[in-house]
N, C-alpha and C positions, 0 to 999 in steps of 0.2 A: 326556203331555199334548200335545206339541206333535204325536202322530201324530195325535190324535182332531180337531185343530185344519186338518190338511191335507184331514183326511177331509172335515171339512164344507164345507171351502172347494170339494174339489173335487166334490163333492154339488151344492153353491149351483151350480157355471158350470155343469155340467152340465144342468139344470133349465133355467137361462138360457139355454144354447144350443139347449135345445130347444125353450123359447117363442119365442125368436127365428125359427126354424126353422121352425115353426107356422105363426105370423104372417106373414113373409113367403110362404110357400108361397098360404097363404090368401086375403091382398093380390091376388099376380099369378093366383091363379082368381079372382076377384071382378071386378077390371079389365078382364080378358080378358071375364068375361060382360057386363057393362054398359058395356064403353065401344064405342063405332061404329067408333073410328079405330085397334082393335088386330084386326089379321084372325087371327084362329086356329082350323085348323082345330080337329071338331067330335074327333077323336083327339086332339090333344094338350089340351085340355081337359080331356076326361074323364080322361087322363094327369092334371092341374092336378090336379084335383078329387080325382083317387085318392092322389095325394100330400100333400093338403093334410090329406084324413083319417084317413090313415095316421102321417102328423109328427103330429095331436092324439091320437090312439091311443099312438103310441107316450110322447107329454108323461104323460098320463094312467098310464101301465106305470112311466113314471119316481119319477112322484108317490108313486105307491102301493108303490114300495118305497122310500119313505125311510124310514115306520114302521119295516118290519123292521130297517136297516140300522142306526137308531137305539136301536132295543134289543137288538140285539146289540152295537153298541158300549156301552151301560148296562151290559150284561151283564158286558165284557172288561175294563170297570172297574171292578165291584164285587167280581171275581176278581182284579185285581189289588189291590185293598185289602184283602183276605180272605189273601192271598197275604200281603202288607208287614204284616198284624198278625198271623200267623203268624210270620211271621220274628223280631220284633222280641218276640214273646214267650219263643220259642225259644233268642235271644240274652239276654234277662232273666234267663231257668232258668241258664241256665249261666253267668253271671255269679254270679248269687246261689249257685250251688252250691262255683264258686271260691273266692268270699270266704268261705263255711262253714267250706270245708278249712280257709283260710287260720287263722281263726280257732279250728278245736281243735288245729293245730298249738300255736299262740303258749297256749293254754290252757295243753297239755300240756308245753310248754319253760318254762312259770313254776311248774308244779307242781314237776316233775324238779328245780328250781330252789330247790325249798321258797320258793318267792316267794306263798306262798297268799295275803293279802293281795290281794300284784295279780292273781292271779287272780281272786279274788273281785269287786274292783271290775270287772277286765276283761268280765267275765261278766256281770254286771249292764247292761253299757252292752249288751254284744249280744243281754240279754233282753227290751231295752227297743226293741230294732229288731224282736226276735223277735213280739212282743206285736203292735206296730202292723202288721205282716204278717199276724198273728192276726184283728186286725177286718176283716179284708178275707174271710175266709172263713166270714164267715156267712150266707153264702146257700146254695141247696140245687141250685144249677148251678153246677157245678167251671169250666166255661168263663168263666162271669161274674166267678166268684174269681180267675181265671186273669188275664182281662185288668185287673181292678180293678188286681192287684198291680204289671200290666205298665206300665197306665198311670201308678201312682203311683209306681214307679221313677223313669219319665220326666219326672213333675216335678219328683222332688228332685235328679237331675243338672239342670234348668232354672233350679234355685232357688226352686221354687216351693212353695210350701207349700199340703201336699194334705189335706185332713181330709174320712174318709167314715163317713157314715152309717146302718148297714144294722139297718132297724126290718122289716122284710118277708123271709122264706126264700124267694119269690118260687115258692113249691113249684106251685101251680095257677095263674102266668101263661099266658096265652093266645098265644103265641107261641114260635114255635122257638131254641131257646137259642142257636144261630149266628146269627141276624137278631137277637134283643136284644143281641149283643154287637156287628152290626154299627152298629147304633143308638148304643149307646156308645160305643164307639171312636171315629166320628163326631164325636158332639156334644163328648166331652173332647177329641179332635183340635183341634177349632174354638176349643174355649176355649186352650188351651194356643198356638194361635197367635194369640189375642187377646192373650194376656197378653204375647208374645214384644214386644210393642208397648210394655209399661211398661218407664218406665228400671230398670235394674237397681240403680239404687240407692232403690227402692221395694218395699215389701214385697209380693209378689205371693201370693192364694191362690184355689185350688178349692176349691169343696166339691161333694162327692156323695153326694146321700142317696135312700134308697129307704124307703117307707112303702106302708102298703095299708090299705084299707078294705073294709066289707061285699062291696065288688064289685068294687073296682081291685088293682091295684098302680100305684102311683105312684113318679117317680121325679125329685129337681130336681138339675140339675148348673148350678152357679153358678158365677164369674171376677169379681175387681174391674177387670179388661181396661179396655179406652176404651167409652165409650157409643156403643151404635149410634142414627147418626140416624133421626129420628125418620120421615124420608121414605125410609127403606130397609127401616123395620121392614115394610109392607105386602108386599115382595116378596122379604123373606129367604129365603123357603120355596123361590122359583121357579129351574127347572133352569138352572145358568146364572151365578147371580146370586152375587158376593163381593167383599167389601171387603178381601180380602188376595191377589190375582191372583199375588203372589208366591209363595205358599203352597197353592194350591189351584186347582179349576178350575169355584168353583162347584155341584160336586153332590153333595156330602155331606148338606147340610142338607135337598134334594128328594131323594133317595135313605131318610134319614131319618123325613121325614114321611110319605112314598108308603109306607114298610114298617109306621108304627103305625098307618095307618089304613087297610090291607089288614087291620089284626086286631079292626077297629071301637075303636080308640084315638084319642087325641088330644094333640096336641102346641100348647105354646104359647110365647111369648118375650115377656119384658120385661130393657127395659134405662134405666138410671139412672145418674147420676153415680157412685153409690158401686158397681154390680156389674149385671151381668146375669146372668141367670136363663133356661134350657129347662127346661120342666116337661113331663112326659109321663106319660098314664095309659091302665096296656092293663087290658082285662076280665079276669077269672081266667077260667078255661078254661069252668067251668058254666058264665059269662052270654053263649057266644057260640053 
């Protein structure tokens, strides 16, 4: 973050010192033609002239590569977030593969043990983490399954209590299964640093559900986090913009919204005292 932050800064002087450059070059041909009391010959003039329109040629070359330089850093960013939810799911997997072991170990040393009982109960409690792992794999993209689990890992070391939803197999969404998960990752990102705001001795939850209709898949991920005001709600969306600078840099939520409605989607936000709410609904693949 702090590199994309040098970048623009030294973007801005740059730009600056070329309008300045401009401008003054411009200034002293201009002075030089209309004033009586400045004698110069009719060579360095046209010298003046040729450099005044050379500095706006060259402002103008400056200009027109900021776009590029701005979506390539877009770019470097949203590979590095594709990068860090890669990781962190990766470290999920082998976690949860640890504690498996761990777990038919301490099974099989209560059996040997003739301890069947506590096996029994043991077993019980880790079919009931088994299960809630279970609902997360009802969709018909392993990677959506993939990151659901990764993220709801993440809240329950947060303390947060995650409960999702999945009414839709999401089989004929109109988008690429890397892009809806970077969408997700995203918006549970955002909530889960919403909620890092309630005292921890309050009870904190997500929810994420998925539903479809004749023509959508729909999807709402909710937090009982702080309420956003009401004069920031108009420019949540805009690149840039965040209420938690400590956490972010601003571009998830325009990253977000610029990828569902590249797919003729639409994205919306309400927030209340008691939760806020993103709702999002992309075409199935036929209505695009």
């Amino acid at each position: 973050m702090h590199n994309r932050t040098y970048t623009q800064k030294a973007i801005v002087v740059v730009v600056a010192l070329t309008l300045i450059q401009t401008f003054g070059v411009m200034v002293i041909a201009a002075v030089s033609v209309v004033s009586s009391s400045v004698n110069v010959s009719r060579p360095v003039l046209i010298l003046l002239v040729t450099l005044s329109l050379v500095s706006l040629f060259d402002c103008l070359i400056t200009l027109a590569a900021l776009r590029p330089l701005n979506l390539i850093r877009t770019k470097l960013y949203q590979s590095e977030r594709s990068i860090d939810n890669l990781s962190n799911l990766n470290l999920t997997l082998r976690e949860q593969r640890h504690d498996y072991l761990n777990h038919l170990q301490v099974v099989y040393s209560l059996i040997e043990m003739d301890e069947y009982q506590e096996a029994k109960e043991y077993m019980e409690r880790v079919y009931t983490d088994i299960q809630k792992v279970g609902s997360y794999l009802k969709t018909s993209i392993p990677a959506v399954n993939a990151i659901l689990q990764a993220k709801a890992q993440m809240c329950k070391s947060r303390g947060i209590e995650c409960e999702i939803s999945v009414t839709s197999s999401l089989k004929d969404i109109a988008i690429p299964a890397w892009e809806f998960c970077r969408i997700l990752g995203n918006l549970i990102d955002n909530s889960i640093n919403a909620l890092a705001q309630v005292d921890d001795s309050l009870e904190k939850y997500l929810t994420i559900e998925f539903y479809e209709d004749i023509s959508h898949h729909g999807f709402r991920i909710s937090n009982n986090g702080p309420e956003i005001p009401e004069e920031d709600m108009s420019c949540i969306f805009e690149p840039g913009f965040t209420t938690h600078p400590e956490s972010g840099d601003g571009m998830g939520l325009s990253i977000t919204k610029r990828l569902i409605e590249n797919h003729k989607g639409k994205i919306t936000v309400s927030s209340g005292s008691d939760s806020t709410c993103f709702e999002g609904i992309i075409p199935r693949s036929k209505q695009v």
